[in-house]
Each structure stands twice: as structure tokens, then as C-alpha cells.
C-alpha positions as CSV (number, residue, x, y, z in Angstrom):
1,X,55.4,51.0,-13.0
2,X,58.5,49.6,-10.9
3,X,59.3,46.3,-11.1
4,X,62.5,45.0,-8.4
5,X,63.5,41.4,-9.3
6,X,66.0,39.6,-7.2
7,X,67.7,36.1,-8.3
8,X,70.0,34.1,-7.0
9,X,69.7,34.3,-3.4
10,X,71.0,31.3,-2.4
11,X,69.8,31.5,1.1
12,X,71.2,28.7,3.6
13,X,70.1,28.0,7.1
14,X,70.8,30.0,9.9
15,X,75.1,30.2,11.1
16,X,75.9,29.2,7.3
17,X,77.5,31.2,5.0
18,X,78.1,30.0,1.4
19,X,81.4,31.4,0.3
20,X,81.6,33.6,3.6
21,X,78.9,35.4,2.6
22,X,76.1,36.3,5.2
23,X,73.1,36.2,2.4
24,X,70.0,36.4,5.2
25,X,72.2,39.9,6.1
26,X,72.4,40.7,2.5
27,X,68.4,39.8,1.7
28,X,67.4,42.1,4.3
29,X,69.3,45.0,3.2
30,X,67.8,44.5,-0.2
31,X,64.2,44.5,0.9
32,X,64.9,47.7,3.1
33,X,66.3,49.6,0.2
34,X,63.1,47.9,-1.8
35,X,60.7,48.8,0.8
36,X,62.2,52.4,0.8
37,X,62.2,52.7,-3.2
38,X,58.9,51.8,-3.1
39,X,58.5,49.2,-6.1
40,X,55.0,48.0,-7.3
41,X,56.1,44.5,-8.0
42,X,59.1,42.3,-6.2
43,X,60.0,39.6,-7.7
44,X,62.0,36.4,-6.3
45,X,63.6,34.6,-9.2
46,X,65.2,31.0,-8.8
47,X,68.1,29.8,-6.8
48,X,66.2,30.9,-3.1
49,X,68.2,28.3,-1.4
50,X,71.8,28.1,-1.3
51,X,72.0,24.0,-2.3
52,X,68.8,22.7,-1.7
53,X,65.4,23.3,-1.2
54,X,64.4,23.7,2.2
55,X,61.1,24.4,4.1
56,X,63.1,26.0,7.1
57,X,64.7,28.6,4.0
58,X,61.2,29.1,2.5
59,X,59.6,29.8,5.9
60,X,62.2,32.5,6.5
61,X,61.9,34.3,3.1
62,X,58.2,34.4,3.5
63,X,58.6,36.1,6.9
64,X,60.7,38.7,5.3
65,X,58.2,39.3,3.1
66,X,55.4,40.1,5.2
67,X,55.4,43.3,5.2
68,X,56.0,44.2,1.9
């Protein structure tokens, strides 16, 4: 069994950048090389947003999930 877990996202809204870093980029990236490795579990683990929690944030990580 193959298990990917992914912490500390600390996704932000859309044209922000915590610490010049484009993390929405760098989340989708991951999940390609995930997709392509072909894990049986993924597994988000704390810090999703950058600050706060936000529904905007959570909508978007669920989208990127959808087809995995």
C-alpha cells in the first residue's frame, strides 16, 4: 500500500503569495506527480490555508481533488 500525505499547504487566495511563494502552483505540481505515482491514499494534513480558514481556499482544494 502507498500512502502520499501532504501538510502544511498554507494555501491563500488567488494573486497572494505567502513569502513569494506561488503555493496553488506548487499544490498542483504535487497532485500531478501524485496522480502519476499512483498512491492508494492522499492525505491532506493541517495548515490548508495560509492564515485563516477560508471557504473560497477549501472550495479550491476540493476542486483539485476531483479527479483523484
Amino acid at each position: 500500500m502507498k500512502i502520499c500525505l501532504l501538510t502544511d499547504l498554507h494555501i491563500d487566495l488567488e494573486g497572494k503569495y505567502p513569502l513569494s511563494i506561488d503555493t496553488r502552483q506548487h499544490f498542483q505540481i504535487v497532485l500531478a506527480k501524485a496522480q502519476e505515482t499512483k498512491y492508494d491514499f492522499l492525505i491532506l494534513a493541517g495548515d490548508l490555508c495560509n492564515q485563516t480558514g477560508d471557504d473560497t481556499i477549501y472550495a479550491w482544494i476540493k476542486e483539485q481533488l476531483k479527479d483523484i
